[in-house]
C-alpha positions as CSV (number, residue, x, y, z in Angstrom):
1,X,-1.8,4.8,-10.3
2,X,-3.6,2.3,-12.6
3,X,-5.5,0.0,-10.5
4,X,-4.9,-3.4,-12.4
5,X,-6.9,-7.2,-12.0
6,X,-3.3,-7.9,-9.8
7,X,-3.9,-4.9,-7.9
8,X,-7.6,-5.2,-7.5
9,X,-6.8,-9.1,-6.3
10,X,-4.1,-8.1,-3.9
11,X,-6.5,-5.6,-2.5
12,X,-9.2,-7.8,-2.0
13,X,-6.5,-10.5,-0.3
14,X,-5.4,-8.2,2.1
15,X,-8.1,-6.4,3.5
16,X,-10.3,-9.6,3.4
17,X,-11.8,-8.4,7.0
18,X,-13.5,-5.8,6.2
19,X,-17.1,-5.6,5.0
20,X,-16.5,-3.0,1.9
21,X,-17.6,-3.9,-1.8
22,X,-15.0,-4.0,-4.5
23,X,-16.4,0.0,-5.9
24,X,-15.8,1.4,-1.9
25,X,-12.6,-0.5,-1.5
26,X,-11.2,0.9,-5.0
27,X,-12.2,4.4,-4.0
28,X,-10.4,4.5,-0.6
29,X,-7.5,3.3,-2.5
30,X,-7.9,6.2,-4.6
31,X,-8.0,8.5,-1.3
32,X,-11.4,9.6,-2.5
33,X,-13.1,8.2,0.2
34,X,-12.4,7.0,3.8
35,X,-14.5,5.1,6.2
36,X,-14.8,4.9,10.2
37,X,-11.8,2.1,10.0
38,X,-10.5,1.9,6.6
39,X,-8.7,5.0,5.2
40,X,-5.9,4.9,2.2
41,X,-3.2,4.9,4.6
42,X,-4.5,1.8,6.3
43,X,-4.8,0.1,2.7
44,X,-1.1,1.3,1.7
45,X,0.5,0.0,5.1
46,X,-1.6,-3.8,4.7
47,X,-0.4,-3.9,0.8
48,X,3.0,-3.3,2.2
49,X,3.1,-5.5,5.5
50,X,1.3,-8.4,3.6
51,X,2.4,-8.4,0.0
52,X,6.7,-9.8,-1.2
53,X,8.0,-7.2,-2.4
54,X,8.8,-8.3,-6.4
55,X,4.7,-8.7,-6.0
56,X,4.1,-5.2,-5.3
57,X,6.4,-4.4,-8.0
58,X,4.1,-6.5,-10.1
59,X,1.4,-4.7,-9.5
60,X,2.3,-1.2,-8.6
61,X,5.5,-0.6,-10.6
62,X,8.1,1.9,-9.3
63,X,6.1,4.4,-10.3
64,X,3.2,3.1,-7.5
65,X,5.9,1.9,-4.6
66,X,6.9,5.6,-4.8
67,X,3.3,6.7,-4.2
68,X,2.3,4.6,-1.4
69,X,6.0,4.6,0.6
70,X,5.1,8.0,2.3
71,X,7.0,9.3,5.6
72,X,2.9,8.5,7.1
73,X,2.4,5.0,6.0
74,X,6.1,3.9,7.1
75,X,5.6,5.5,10.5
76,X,2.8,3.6,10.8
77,X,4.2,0.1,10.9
78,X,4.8,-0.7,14.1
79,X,7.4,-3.2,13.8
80,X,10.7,-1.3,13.6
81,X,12.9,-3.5,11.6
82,X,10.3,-3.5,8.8
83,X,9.9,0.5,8.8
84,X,13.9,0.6,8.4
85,X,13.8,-1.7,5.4
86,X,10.8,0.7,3.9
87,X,12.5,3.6,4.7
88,X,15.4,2.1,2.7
89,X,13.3,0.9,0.1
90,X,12.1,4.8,-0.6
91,X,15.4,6.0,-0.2
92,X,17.0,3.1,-3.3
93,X,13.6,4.0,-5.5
94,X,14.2,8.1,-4.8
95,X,17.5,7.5,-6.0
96,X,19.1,9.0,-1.9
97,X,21.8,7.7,-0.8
């Protein structure tokens, strides 16, 4: 996934408390790297709990929505309403009924 000036911006909007340079911060989103708190999945779940939708669309594409709706990330939001509407989402962009 291309990581665009949207993408960079909604990164550095949503993990705005954390103490990691822009370099670090594009790396975990990567997967390349992982720290003691902030770890790709973390990064995927805030994008996806914090950003509308047709936003993350902007910047990720279907293409990049596919990629970061994994069975992980959605199990990790705790709010269940939300993880059925993600779970929904990757079903529609997987093309499952």
């Amino acid at each position: 996934m291309k990581i665009t000036s949207e993408l960079k911006n909604e990164l550095k909007r949503v993990i705005w408390d954390y103490s990691v340079d822009d370099e670090t911060l594009w790396t975990i989103f990567e997967g390349k790297k992982s720290t003691f708190s902030l770890n790709q999945e973390k990064i995927y779940m805030r994008l996806l709990l914090s950003t509308p939708w047709y936003r993350l669309l902007d910047c990720l594409g279907t293409g990049g929505l596919k990629e970061i709706l994994t069975d992980q990330v959605i199990n990790s939001i705790w709010i269940k309403d939300l993880r059925e509407k993600f779970i929904y989402a990757k079903k529609v962009l997987h093309g499952i009924s």
